[in-house]
N, C-alpha and C positions, 0 to 999 in steps of 0.2 A: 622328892615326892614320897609321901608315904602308901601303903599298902592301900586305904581307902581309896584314893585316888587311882590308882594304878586297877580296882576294881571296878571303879566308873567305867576306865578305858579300855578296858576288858568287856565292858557290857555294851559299849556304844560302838564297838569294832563293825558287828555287821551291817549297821545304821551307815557307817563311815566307808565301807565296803562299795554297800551297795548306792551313794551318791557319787564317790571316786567309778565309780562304772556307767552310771549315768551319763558325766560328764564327757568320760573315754567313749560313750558310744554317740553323745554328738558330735564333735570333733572329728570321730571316724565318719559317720556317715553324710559329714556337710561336704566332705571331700568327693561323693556319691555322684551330686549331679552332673558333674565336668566328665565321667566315665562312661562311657557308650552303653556297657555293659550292665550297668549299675544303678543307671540312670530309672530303671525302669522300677526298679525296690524303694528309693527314696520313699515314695508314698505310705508305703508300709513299715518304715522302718524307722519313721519317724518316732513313732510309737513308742520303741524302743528307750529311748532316755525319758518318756513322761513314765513308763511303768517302772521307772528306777526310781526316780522321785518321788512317785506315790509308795513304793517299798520303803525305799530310805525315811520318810517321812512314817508310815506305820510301826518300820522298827524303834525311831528313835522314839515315838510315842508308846510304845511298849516300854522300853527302857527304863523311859523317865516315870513310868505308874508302876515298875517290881523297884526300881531304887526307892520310890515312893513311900513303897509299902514298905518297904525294909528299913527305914529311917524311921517308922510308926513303927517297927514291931510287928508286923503282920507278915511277913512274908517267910520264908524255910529257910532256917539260916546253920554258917556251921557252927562246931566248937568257939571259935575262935570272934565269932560275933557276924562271919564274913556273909555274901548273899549266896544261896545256892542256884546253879546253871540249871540247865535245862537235866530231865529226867533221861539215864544213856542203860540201855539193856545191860546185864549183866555177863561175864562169861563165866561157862562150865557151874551153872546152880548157883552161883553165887549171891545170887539178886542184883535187883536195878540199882543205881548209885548215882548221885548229884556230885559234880563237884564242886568245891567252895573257888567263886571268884577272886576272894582273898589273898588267900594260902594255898593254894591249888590243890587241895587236899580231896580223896573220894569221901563222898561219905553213903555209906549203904543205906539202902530204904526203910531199914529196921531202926533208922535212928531220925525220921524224920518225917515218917507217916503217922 
């Protein structure tokens, strides 16, 4: 696999996250109703794997419209061509920085605002 790909997978990690937890939380909770205890949460906690699916389903829809754009040209990207992550504070004055999903490289805000 080259580095594009490996940036996809990088970008669709928390889309994949948060369906792999989805799933863990029906699973866990089908086991609910046969528990005395337990029994009484079902109802509520149902809930629980549709708002992981509705998650999982808006991340990966986000995903695929910044790969989108980065495939047009539109999107903040590094040296290196790669797509830039989300915007992370900086420490000690040094300013905010992106990193490239690439190359994993920082890159400061001075180079891409």
């Amino acid at each position: 696999m080259d580095r594009w790909a490996w940036m996809a997978i990088k970008a669709y990690l928390p889309a994949v996250v948060a369906l792999a937890g989805a799933f863990a939380s029906m699973w866990v909770i089908s086991g609910w109703k046969d528990n005395l205890y337990l029994a009484g949460m079902v109802g509520v906690a149902s809930w629980v794997p549709i708002v992981g699916f509705v998650a999982a389903t808006g991340l990966g829809s986000w995903t695929t419209y910044r790969l989108w754009r980065w495939e047009r040209g539109e999107a903040l990207t590094c040296d290196c061509g790669g797509l830039l992550g989300r915007e992370r504070p900086g420490v000690r004055d040094r300013g905010d920085y992106r990193r490239c999903l690439a190359c994993g490289r920082n890159v400061n805000h001075r180079h891409y605002s």
